[in-house]
Structure formats: C-alpha cells, structure tokens
C-alpha positions as CSV (number, residue, x, y, z in Angstrom):
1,X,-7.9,3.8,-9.6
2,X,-8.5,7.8,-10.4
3,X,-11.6,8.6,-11.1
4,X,-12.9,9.4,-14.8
5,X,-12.8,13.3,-15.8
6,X,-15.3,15.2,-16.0
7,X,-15.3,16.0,-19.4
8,X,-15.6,12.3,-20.0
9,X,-18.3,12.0,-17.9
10,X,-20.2,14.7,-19.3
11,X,-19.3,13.9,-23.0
12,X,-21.1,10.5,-21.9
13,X,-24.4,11.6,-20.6
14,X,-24.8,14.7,-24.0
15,X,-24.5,11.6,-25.9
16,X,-27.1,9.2,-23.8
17,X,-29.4,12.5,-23.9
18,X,-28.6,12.5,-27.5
19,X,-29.6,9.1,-28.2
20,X,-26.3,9.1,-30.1
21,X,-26.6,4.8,-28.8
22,X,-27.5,2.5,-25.9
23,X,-26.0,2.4,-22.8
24,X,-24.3,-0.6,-24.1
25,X,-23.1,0.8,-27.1
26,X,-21.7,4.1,-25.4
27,X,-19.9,1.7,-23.1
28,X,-17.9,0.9,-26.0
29,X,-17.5,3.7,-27.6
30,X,-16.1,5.5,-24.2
31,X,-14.0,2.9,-23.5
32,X,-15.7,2.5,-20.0
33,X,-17.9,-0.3,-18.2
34,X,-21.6,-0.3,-18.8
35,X,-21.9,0.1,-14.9
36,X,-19.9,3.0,-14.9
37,X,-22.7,4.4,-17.8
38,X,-25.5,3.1,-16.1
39,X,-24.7,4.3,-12.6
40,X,-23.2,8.1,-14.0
41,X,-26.6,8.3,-15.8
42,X,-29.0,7.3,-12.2
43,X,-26.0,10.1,-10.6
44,X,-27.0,12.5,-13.1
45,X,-30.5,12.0,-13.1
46,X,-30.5,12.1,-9.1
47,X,-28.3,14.9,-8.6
48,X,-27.9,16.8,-11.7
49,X,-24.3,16.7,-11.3
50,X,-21.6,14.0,-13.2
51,X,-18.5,14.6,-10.2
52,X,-17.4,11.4,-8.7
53,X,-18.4,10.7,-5.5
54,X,-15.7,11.5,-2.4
55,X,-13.0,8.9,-1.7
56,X,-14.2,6.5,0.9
57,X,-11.7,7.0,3.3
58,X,-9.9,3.8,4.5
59,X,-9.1,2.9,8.5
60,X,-8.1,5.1,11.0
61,X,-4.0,5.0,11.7
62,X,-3.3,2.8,14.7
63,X,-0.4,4.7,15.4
64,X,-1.4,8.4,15.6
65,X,0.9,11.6,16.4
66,X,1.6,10.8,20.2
67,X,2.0,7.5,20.1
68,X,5.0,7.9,16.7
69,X,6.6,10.3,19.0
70,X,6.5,7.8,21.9
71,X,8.1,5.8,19.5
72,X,10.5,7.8,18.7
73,X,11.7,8.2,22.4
74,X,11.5,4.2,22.6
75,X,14.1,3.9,19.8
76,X,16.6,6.5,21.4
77,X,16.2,4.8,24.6
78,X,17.1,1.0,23.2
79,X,18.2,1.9,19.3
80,X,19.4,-1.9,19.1
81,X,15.6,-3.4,19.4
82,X,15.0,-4.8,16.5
83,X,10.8,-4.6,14.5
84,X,9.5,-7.2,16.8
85,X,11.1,-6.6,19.8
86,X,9.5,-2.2,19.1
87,X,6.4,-3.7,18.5
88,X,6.5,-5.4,21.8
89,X,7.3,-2.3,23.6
90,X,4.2,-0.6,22.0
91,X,2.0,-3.6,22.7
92,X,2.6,-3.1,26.6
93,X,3.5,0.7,26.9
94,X,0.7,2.3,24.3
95,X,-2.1,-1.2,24.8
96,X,-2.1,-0.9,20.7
97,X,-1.5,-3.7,18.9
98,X,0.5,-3.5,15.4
99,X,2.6,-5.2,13.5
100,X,6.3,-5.3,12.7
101,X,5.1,-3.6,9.2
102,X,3.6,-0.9,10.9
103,X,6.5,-0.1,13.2
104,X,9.1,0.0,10.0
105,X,6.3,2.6,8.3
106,X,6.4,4.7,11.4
107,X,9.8,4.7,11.5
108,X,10.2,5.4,7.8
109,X,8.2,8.3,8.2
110,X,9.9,9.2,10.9
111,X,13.2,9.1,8.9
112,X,14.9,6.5,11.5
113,X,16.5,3.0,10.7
114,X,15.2,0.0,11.2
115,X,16.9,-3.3,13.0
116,X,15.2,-6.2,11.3
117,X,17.3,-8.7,12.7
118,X,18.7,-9.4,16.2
119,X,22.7,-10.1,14.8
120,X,23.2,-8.9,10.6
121,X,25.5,-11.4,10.6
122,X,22.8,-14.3,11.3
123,X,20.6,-12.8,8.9
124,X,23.8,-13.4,6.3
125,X,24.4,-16.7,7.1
126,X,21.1,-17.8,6.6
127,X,21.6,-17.2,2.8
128,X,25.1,-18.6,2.6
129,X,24.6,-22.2,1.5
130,X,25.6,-24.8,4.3
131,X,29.4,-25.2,4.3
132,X,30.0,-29.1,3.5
133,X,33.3,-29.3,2.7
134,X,32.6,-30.5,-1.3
135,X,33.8,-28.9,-4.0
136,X,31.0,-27.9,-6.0
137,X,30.5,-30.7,-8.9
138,X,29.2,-27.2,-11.4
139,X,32.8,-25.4,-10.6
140,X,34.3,-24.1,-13.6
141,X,37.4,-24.8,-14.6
142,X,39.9,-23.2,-17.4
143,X,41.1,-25.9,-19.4
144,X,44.6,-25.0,-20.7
C-alpha cells in the first residue's frame, strides 16, 4: 500500500493542532485509521516532520548479477532442462538453493523461455480425460 500524501498528512495534524476534533473523530473525517492519526501525530511531535518513513526493504535476491548470468550460460549449454532440472544445476554449481519460481523469474528477466515440463505432450495428456471407449451419456444430438 502507497503511503498517504503529504498534504493529507499535514491537513491532519493543522486540524489536531486546531482542535477541529479528537483523534478519533479526525480518523473519520480523513478517512484513515486512528493508528495512522495517533502514530503521524507522536512522528510529528518527535521529528517535526509528517513524511512517511523509508520502505523497509524486503530480502536480499538469492540470485544476484553473476550467478543470472551463470544461468544464462547453463540454459545455452542444455536449453532442454526443464525449471527443476535448472534449479538442480544451480543447487550444485552456484551452492544456492532456489526454487523452480525463482529460476522462471530469472529467466523472465532475462527474456529466455522456460521448459516446465520434461515432454509438452505429457503435460497435455494429463488434461485430456482418460480415453474409455464410452460415448459420453451428455453428447448432444440434433434431433431431425
């Protein structure tokens, strides 16, 4: 979620300085949570300043810049291996371990293809319905 603008944020505390309501009451007429009042108010107090704080970051990329272009060799050395079979390769050759997700992200990025499945034509049959022999009972018919 983006944070709130500033002009929000500043429109909230004039009106808190104001006494134009409770923190409560603000909260509703903003529109926002009466956490996001209360803790913009103890920001503003603290710091003198209403800017949200700095994104938090988020985990470090597993795969960095060497180890995509290793990749990248891997699948124009064997461009038949399929997600798992990549993330294998990785496992042993770069001692990073990923998962078939990561590897089709990579290779996204990358702007390659991806093999998810050793034979397409297994991954097709999987979805056909078992071949039996019936005729369906539901079949429709023309009646003339």
């Amino acid at each position: 979620m983006r944070p709130y603008s500033k002009d929000l944020r500043l429109r909230i505390v004039h009106a808190y300085e104001h006494h134009e309501g409770s923190m409560r009451q603000l909260a509703t007429r903003f529109r926002v949570s009466l956490s996001c009042v209360r803790d913009l108010l103890t920001r503003y107090r603290a710091t003198g300043d209403v800017a949200p704080k700095p994104h938090g970051g988020g985990y470090p990329a597993k795969l960095d810049a060497t180890r995509i272009e290793a990749l990248k060799t891997l699948v124009h050395a064997t461009p038949d291996a399929t997600l798992q079979e990549l993330r294998t390769h990785v496992a042993t050759a770069q001692q990073v371990t990923v998962s078939p997700a990561t590897i089709s992200r990579a290779l996204a990025k990358l702007g390659l293809p991806r093999k998810k499945n050793v034979s397409r034509r297994r991954a097709r049959a999987a979805r056909r319905p078992a071949a039996t022999g019936r005729v369906s009972r539901y079949r429709y018919t023309a009646h003339a």
